[in-house]
N, C-alpha and C positions, 0 to 999 in steps of 0.2 A: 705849742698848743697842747691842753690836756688832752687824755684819751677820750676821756666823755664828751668834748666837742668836736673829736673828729667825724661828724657825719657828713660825709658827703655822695649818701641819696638822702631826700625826706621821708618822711611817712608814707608820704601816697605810692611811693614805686619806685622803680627803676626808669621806666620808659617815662613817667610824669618826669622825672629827674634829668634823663635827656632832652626833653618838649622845653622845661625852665632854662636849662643852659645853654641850647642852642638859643631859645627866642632872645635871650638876654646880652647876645650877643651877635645878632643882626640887624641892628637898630639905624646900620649906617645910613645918612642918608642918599648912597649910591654905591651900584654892586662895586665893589672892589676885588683883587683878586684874594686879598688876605682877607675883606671880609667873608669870604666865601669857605676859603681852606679851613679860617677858624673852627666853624660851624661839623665843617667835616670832621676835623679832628677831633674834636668832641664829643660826634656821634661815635665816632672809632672806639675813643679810650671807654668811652662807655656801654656802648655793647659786644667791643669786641672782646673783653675777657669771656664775657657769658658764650657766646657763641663759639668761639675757641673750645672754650669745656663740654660746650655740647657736642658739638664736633669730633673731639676724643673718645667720649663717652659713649657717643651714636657709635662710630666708625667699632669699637674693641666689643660692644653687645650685638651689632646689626651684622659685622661680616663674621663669614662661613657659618652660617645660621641655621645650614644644614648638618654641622657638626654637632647641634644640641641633644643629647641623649633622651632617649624616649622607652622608659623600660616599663614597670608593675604600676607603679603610683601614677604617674605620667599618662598611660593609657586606660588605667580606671578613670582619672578626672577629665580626660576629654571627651571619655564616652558617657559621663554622663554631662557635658555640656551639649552635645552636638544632642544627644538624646531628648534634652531640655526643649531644643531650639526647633526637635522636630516634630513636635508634640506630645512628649513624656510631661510626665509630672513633674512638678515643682518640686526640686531638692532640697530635702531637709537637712543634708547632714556632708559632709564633704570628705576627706579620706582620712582613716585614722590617725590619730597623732601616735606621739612615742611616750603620752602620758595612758594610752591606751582607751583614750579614749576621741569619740569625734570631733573633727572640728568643725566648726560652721559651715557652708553652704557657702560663704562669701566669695569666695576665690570660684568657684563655678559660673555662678552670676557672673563676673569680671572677663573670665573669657569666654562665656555664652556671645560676649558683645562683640569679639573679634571672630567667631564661628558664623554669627548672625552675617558677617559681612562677606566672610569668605570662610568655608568649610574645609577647613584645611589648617591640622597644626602650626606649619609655620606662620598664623596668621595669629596663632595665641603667643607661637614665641616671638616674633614680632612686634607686637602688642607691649608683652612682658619687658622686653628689652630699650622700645620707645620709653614707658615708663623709667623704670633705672636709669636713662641715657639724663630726660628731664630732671630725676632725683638730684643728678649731680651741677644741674644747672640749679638747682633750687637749693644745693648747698654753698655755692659762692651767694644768691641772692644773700642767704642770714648770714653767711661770714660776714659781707657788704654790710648791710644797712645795720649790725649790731657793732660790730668790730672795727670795719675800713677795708679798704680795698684788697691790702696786702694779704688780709685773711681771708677774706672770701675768696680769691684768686688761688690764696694756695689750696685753703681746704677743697675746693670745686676740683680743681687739678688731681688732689691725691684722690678723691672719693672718685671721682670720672675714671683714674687709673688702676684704681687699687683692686688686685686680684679677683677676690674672695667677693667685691661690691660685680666685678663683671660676671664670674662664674655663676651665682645667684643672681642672675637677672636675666638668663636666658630659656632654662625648662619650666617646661608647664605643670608645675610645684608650687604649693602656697607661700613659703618664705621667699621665693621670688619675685612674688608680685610687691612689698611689702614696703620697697624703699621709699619712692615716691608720697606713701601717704604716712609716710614717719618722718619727712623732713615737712610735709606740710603740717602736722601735728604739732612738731617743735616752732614753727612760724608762728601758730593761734597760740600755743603756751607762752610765746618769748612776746608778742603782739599784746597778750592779756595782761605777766607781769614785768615787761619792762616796759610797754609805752601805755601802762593803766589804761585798758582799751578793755570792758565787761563783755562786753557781746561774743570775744572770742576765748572766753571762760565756757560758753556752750559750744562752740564751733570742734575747741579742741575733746569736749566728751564725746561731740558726733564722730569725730576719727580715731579717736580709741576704739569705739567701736566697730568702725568700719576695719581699723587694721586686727582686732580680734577675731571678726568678723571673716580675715583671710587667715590669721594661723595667731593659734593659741598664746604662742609663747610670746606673742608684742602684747599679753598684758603687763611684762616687769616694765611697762611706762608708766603704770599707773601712778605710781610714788613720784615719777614725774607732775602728772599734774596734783597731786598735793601737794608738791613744791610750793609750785606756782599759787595755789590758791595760799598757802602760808604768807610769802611774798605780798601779794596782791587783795589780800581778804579785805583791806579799808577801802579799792574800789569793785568789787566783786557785788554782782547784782542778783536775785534769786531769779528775777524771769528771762534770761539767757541759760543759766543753767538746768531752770527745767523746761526751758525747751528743748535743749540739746539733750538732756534727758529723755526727754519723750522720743523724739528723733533715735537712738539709739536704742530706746525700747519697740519701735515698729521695726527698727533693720532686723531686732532678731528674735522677730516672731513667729518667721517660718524653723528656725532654730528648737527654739520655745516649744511651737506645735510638735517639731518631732520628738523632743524628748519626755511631753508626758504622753505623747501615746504608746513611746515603749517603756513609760513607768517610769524614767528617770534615772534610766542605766549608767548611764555615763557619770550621771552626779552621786549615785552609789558607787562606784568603780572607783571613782576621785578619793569618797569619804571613806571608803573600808582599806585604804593605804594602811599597811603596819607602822606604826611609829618609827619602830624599831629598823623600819629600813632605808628612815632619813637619816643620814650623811651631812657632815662637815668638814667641806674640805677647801683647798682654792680652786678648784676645777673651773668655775665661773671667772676666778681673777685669769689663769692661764689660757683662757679660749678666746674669754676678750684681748689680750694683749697678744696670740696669735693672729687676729685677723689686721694687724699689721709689723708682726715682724716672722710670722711661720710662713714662707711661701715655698717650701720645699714641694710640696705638693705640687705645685707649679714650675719649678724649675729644679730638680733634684741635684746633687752636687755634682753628679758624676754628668750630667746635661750641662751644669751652668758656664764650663770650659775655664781654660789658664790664662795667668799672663796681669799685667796690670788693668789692665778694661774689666775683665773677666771678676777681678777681688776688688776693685774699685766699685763696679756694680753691685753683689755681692754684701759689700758693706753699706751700701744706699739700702738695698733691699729689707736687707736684715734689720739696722739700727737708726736706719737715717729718720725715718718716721717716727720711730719711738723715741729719738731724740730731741726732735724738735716738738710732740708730744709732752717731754717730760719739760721742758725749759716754756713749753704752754704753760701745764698746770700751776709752775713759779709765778708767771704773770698772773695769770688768771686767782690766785691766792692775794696776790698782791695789791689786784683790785679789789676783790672782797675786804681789805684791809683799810688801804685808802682812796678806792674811787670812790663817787660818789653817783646818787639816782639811776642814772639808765641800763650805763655799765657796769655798776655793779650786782643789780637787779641780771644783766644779762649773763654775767658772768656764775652769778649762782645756780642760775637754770641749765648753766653748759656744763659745768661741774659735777649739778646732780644726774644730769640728762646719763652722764657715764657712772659713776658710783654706784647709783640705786639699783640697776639692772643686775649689779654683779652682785650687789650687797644681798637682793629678798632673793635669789638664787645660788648663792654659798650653802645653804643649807638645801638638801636636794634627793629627792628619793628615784630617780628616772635619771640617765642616762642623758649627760647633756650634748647636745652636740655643738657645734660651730655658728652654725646658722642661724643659731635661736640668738646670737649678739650680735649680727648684723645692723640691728637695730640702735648696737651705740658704735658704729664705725661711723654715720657722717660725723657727730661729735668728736669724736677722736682726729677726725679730718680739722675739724675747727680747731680741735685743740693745739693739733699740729701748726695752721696757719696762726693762731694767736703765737706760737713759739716761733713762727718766721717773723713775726713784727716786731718782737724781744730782740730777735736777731738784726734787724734793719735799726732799731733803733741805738741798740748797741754799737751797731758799725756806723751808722749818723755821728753817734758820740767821739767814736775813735777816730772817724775820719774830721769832726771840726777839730777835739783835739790835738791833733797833727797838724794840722792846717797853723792857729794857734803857734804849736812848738816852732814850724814852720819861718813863723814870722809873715806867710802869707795871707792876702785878702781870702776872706772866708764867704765863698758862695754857699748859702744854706740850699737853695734849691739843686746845685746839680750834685751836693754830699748827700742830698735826700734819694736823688735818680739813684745816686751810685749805691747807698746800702739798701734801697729794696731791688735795687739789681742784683745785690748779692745774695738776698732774702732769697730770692724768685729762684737764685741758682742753684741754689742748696733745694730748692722744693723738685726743681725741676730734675735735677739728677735723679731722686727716689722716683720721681714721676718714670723719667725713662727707664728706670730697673723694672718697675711696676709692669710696663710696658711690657718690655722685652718678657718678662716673664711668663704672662700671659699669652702672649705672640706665641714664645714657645712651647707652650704646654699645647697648644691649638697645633700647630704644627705636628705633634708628638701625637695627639689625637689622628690627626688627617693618615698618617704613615700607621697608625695600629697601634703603636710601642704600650699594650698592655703589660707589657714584666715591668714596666718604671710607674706607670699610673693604675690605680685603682677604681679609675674611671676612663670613659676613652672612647666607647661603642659610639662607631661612626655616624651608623645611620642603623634604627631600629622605627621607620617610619610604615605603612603602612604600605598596597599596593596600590590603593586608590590614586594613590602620588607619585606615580612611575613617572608621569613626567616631569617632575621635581629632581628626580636625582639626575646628580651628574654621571657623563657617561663613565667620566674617568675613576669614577669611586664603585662601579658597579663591576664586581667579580664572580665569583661561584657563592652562588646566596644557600642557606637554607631558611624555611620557615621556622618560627621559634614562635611566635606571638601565645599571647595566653589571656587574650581578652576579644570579643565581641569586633571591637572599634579596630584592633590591632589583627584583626584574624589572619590577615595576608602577611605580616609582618617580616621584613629582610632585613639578613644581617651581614653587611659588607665583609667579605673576607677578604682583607688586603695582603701587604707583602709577607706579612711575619705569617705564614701557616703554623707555626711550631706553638701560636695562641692556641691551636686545638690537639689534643691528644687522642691517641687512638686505646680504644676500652677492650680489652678482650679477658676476661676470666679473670686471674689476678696478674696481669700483666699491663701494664702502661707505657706506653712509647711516644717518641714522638711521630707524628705522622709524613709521611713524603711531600715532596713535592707534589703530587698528583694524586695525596689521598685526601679520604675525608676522615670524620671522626662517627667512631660506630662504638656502640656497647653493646655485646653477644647479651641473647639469651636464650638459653637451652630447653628446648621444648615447650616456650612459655611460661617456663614458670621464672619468677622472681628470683631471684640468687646472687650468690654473693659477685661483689663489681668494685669497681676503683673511681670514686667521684671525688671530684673536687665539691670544700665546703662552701655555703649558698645559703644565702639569705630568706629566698624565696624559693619557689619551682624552676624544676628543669621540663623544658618541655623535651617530650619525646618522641622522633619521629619513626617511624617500621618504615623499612628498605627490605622489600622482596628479595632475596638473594636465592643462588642456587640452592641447598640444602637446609636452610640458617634463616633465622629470622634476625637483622637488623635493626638497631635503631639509633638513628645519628642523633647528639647531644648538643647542644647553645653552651658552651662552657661560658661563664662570667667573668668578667673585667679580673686580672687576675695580681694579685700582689709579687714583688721581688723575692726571689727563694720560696715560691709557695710548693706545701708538698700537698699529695694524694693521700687520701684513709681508705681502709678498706672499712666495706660495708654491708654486711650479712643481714640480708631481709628475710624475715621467716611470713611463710605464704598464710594466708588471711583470708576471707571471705565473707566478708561484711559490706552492707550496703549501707551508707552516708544519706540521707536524702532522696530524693529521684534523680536516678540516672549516673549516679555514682558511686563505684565500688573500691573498697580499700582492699589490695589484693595482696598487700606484702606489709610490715613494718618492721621496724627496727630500732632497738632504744638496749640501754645499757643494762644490764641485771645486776648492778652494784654500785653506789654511787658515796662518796663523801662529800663532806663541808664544804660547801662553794665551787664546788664541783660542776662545769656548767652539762647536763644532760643535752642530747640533743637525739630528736627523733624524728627518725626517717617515717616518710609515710608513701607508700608506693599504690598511684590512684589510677585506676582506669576509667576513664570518661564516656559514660556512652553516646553516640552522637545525634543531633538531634534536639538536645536540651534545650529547654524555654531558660535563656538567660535575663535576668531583670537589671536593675539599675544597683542592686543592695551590694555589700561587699562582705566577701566571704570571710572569718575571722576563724584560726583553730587555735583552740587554748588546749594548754598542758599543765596540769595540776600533778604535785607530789604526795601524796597521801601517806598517813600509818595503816598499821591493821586495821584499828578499832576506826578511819574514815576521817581522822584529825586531818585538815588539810595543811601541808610545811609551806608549799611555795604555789604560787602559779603566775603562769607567761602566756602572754596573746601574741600572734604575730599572722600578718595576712596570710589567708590562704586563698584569695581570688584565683590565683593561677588554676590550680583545677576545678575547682565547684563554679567557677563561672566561662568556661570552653564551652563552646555550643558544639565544636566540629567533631568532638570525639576523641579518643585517645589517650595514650599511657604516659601520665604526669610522675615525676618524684618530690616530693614539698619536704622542706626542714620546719622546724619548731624547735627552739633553744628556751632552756629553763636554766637560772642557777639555781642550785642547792645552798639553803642557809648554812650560815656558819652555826649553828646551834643545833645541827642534824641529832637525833638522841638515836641509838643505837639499835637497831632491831631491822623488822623485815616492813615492807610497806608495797606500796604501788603505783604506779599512773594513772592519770585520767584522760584523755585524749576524744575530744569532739572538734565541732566545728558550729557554730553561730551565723546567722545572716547578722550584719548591721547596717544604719543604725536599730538598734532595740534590742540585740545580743537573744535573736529566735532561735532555738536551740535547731539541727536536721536531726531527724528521728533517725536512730542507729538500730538495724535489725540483723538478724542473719539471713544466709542466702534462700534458705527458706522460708523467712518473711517473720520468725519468731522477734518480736521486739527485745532489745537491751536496753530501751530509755534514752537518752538523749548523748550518750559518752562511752566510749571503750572503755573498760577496766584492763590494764596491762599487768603483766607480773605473775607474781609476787618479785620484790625488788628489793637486793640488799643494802638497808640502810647501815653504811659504816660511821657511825659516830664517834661519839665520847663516852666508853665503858669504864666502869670501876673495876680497880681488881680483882680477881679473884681467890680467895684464901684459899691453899691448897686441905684436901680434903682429910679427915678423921681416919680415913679406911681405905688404903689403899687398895687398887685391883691389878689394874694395868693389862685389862684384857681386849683384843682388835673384835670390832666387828665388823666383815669384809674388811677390804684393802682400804680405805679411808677414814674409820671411825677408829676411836680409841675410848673406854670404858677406865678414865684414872684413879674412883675412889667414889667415896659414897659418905654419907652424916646421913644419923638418926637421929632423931629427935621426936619425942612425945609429945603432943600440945591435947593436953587433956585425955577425952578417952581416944582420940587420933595420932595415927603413925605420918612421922611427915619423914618421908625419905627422896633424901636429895641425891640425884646422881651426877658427877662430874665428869660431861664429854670435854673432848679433843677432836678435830679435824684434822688428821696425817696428810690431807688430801681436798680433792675435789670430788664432791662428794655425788653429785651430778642426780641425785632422784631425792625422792621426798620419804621420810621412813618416820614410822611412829613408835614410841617407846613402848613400853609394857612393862608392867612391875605385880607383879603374882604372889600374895603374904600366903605362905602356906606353912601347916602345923606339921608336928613332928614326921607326921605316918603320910606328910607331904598331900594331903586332903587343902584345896581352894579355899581359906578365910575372907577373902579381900585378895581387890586389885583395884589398879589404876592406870589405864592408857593416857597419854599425854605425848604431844609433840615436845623433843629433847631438845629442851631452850626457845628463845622466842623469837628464833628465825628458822625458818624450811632447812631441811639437812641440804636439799638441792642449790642453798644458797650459802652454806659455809666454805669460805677462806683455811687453806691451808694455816693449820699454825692457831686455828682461833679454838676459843674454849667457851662451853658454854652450862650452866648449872641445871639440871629440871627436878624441879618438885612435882614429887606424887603424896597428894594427901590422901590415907589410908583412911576409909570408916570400918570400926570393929564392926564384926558381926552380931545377930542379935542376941547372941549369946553369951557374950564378951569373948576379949581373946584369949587363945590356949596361952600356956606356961610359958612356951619357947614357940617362937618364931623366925622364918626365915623368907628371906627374897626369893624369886626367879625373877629374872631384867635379863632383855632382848629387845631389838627392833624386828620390826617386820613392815615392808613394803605398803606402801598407801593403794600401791595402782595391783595388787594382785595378791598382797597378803602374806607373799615368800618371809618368810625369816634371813637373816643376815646371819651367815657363818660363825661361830667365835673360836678364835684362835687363842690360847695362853701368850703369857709372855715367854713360856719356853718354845713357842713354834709347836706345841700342839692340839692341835683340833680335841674341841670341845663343846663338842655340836652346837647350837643354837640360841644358846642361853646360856647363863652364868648366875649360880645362889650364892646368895651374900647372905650372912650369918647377920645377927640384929640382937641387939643386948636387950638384957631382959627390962619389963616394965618396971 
């Protein structure tokens, strides 16, 4: 039988499809016992694959559900669901993306509906996890009714299994909600161009935008459905499509609404992208073919154990998927070739459903990550079970022709059992590695084991929920929370203590059995400390101690081999907003080419703050002198500008430095924005004097790309102080002006800010002219051992013209008090203050 007649459900369904086979088959006219078993076993093969997958799927998202991590993003968007639900305003704008800018409000609305019934996270992750569990029963539904049974069964299995589909489908995160209504997307797309059905040409624009609607990055489907409309445009209708048009224009008009009443921020954010910082690379090909053959994340080598089970699993894990992946896509070309109507219509759509996502994402300016292709793993699930029915059909072939060689009667029906038995068992093995993997990563979570996972945090649930947690997972807690909704929030500390280090001055240890983790600070004031790197805020708690002020630290999920930086905050006093004060910072005074900066911001909160629903965003801008902006990075800063309770936060902000950094001196820019609408917080000093909407930090040395320097006409080689060197000098006349260049050197670290001086004086040593100028065009306080720098002093004659013969005096002297700098000869002798250079005649 060809491929394109193997359907066996019809159009109408699955359950219509069981109702026709059972009815078709108790016709008898008296119960019998086989008339009766018939009917059941019918009902069996027919729904129990589906419910099987559900079943799997339920069970690996629904248990230990208390294990689901609940950190910054997480408790910003449940607080403003439950906020929604309890009379707050209607959400415009939902949590930043990593395009920097908002995403819709969708994913709010979706778990307002599980808050509305019970107020209570686990009831969003819940929710979240229901959906996924169905996701994977609705990808055997399209394997089934497009492909055949053997596909829908295996793709349902691997997608029900597969890591990366369960890990995303249980926090309260937009790419988690997302499966669900991306297999029913590909239904209405596959529905419209393979069973020439117009109506669900609009069905499928309504769930584009419903799944945009929850997280930005499901629009790489779009080229999906131009697919389909390519395929399908001789039966494609205009009033489905603009109704489903319309319908997607009401979903996001609360969207819409926010973003012109902050101007439109987000879609200028989008459009003022440098060109020059999109990227061509495969990053898109290697992320999508991670999410099913990378599950080290999930099961680490030194976890996964020895032996043949151990390398046997291992190998399912790793290759088994992509295997029968790659022997998909052969079939599936092969229909494109020579099937004919439904399936090969369907096969185009499964094809593109993976390519296109990876293909308009190869080129890429944002940082992509894993989760933005979740969107093409059920397809890769189909793709896989089309490569299990390649495989059954292959072993069908070898086992008749054996049979054949044999000289044996040839049973086609039980050679059929027997190669999609073997189909099944080649799926089923990946399935059980999938399993296991997952099982143990959960596992490895429950026990702590943060040095193997970079995620892991047990329980970061609130305290409204005490009676939620298990007794057996509650230990010596501290508070950490950094949100409104999260305010009580605990953090299991389990067996491994040695996840927390103890902070004292510049020393780091591990801490005891019976300690906790504290960071000294000395009289109040901010100083230098040993922190671990962080995404977001640390929160900080004060512990009364005898003489000493403590304050115990939340350290973050932490990586294998991870080390401590040291981190010198220099004290500040500036006030952010109402109610918060930036008391310390911390950022680099030197930076090169792609260089990534990263700045410490050390916040005190004061308590009491009116906190709204808005999220707090701090950007970091790299500027030159003259205010040219090089780079700038946004990254949340809700953790302290939205604490109501009070107290002393640390927040990071990461920028990288262009590769084209040009050479000189430049600076920071550092504030903090409400969004959505990017509202600037007024920056003052502690005196209430305004700065405008942003800290200026610095000055900051830019190390670029410098051109040589030709050594000088005139040599000197004289010190001034212990750091400066004076190597030589050029003269040159440019009309009725003296342009004299002087050639420094930095012996040192030069550590203050000094200005030059160049003094034209006539024979009898009488003042013609002079020129102060900073010597080169970066602060002395910012030069590199080793570096060299040229300054030009352009001379105006006097009005009298110049005398016969002239000569120099060149010296620096101090910015902050006017001192002169010593000068030394090259023979080691003092020669006071200055140095005259002889100047050839006009």
């Amino acid at each position: 039988m060809s491929y394109q007649r193997r359907r066996e459900v019809n159009s109408t369904g699955l359950l219509c499809g069981v109702y026709s086979r059972v009815s078709a088959n108790t016709q008898a006219k008296s119960p019998t016992s086989s008339s009766l078993v018939r009917p059941a076993l019918i009902v069996a093969r027919e729904l129990g694959p589906p419910l099987a997958i559900l079943a799997l799927a339920a069970y690996l998202r629904l248990d230990d559900l208390w294990l689901v991590q609940f950190k910054q993003d997480e408790a910003v968007l449940a607080n403003r669901a439950l906020a929604f639900i309890e009379g707050g305003q209607l959400p415009l704008a939902g949590n930043p993306s990593g395009a920097g800018v908002f995403n819709p409000p969708g994913f709010v609305y979706l778990i307002s509906l599980a808050m509305a019934v019970y107020r209570h996270p686990i009831a969003v992750s819940a929710l979240l996890a229901v959906l996924g569990a169905f996701s994977a029963a609705g990808v055997y539904y399209l394997g089934r009714r497009y492909f055949g049974t053997i596909v829908g069964a295996a793709g349902g299995l691997l997608y029900a299994a597969n890591p990366w589909a369960v890990w995303h489908s249980r926090s309260i995160w937009e790419p988690d909600s997302t499966h669900l209504f991306v297999v029913l997307f590909a239904l209405a797309v596959l529905i419209w161009a393979a069973d020439g059905r117009p109506a669900c040409a609009g069905v499928a624009v309504v769930l584009l935008a419903v799944l945009t609607q929850l997280h930005f990055s499901t629009v790489v489907l779009a080229p999906v459905w131009l697919v389909a409309l390519i395929v399908a445009w001789r039966v494609t209708k205009l009033r489905p499509l603009a109704l489903g048009a319309g319908i997607a224009i009401a979903l996001y008009l609360p969207y819409l609404w926010g973003q012109a009443t902050s101007g439109w921020t987000d879609v200028a954010r989008l459009l003022s992208q440098p060109a020059g910082q999109t990227m061509l690379d495969t990053t898109s090909l290697r992320l999508t073919l991670a999410t099913i053959t990378e599950f080290s994340y999930f099961l680490p080598d030194d976890l996964a154990g020895n032996g043949l089970l151990a390398t046997t699993r291992a190998l399912a894990l790793r290759q088994g998927m992509l295997s029968l992946a790659a022997i998909g896509a052969v079939g599936c070309g092969w229909f494109l070739a020579r099937g004919e109507g439904r399936a090969r219509r369907a096969s185009a759509i499964l094809l593109a459903w993976i390519i296109l996502p990876v293909a308009v994402t190869a080129p890429h300016w944002l940082t992509l990550q894993i989760h933005y292709f979740l969107v093409v793993l059920p397809a890769l699930c189909l793709l896989a079970g089309v490569g299990a029915w390649v495989v059954a059909q292959m072993a069908r072939a070898a086992i008749s022709g054996a049979t054949r060689l044999a000289g044996l009667t040839a049973l086609p029906g039980r050679s059929s059992m027997a190669a999609s038995a073997l189909a099944l068992a080649l799926v089923a093995s990946v399935v059980y590695a999938q399993t296991y993997a997952s099982l143990a990563q959960r596992e490895q979570i429950r026990l702590g084991n943060r040095a193997r996972f970079n995620y892991g945090v047990p329980l970061l649930y609130t305290s409204r929920l005490a009676d939620w947690l298990r007794a057996e997972t509650i230990g010596p807690v501290e508070v950490i929370a950094s949100h409104s909704y999260a305010s009580e929030a605990l953090a299991t500390l389990t067996r491994e203590r040695d996840r927390f280090l103890y902070f004292d001055g510049a020393r780091a240890v591990r801490i005891p059995e019976d300690g906790e983790a504290v960071v000294v600070l000395e009289d109040g004031t901010p100083a230098a400390r040993l922190l671990d790197e962080a995404w977001t805020g640390w929160r900080i708690q004060e512990v009364r101690e005898a003489d000493r002020r403590a304050y115990s630290v939340y350290r973050p999920p932490a990586f294998a081999g991870e080390t401590l930086r040291r981190v010198a905050f220099s004290s500040t006093d500036v006030s952010v907003g109402e109610g918060l004060s930036l008391v310390g910072i911390s950022y680099p005074k030197a930076v090169r080419p792609s260089d990534k900066i990263t700045l410490g911001a050390y916040w005190r909160v004061a308590p009491g703050r009116t906190v709204g629903n808005d999220v707090a965003v701090a950007f970091l801008a790299l500027e030159t002198a003259d205010g040219r902006e090089l780079a700038k990075a946004q990254q949340h800063a809700h953790d302290p500008a939205l604490d109501a309770r009070g107290g002393d936060w640390i927040g990071w902000t990461e920028l990288t430095v262009p590769a084209d950094l040009p050479d000189g001196a430049g600076w920071l820019r550092f504030g903090l924005v409400w969004s959505p609408g990017a509202r600037p917080l007024a920056v003052s000093t502690a005196d209430g004097r305004p700065l405008g909407d942003s800290l200026r930090l610095g000055p900051v040395r830019l190390i670029g790309q410098r051109n040589a320097v030709a050594p000088p006409d005139h040599l000197v080689g004289v010190s001034f102080g212990t750091s400066i060197v004076l190597e030589g000098y050029d003269v040159e006349w440019l009309g009725p002006n003296l342009a004299l260049r002087l050639h420094w050197r930095a012996t040192g670290i030069v550590g203050a800010d000094y200005q030059a001086f160049a003094h034209v004086v006539d024979e009898q040593g009488r003042l013609v002219g002079q020129r102060d100028t900073q010597p080169g065009q970066v602060p002395t306080s910012l030069w590199e051992a080793g570096e060299q720098f040229v300054d030009e002093h352009i001379v105006t004659p006097p009005t009298t013209g110049w005398p016969s013969r002239v000569r120099a005096v060149v010296g620096l002297y101090s910015l902050a008090n006017g001192a002169r700098l010593p000068v030394v000869g090259p023979d080691g002798v003092a020669r006071g203050d200055s140095v005259t250079l002889d100047l050839p005649a006009r």
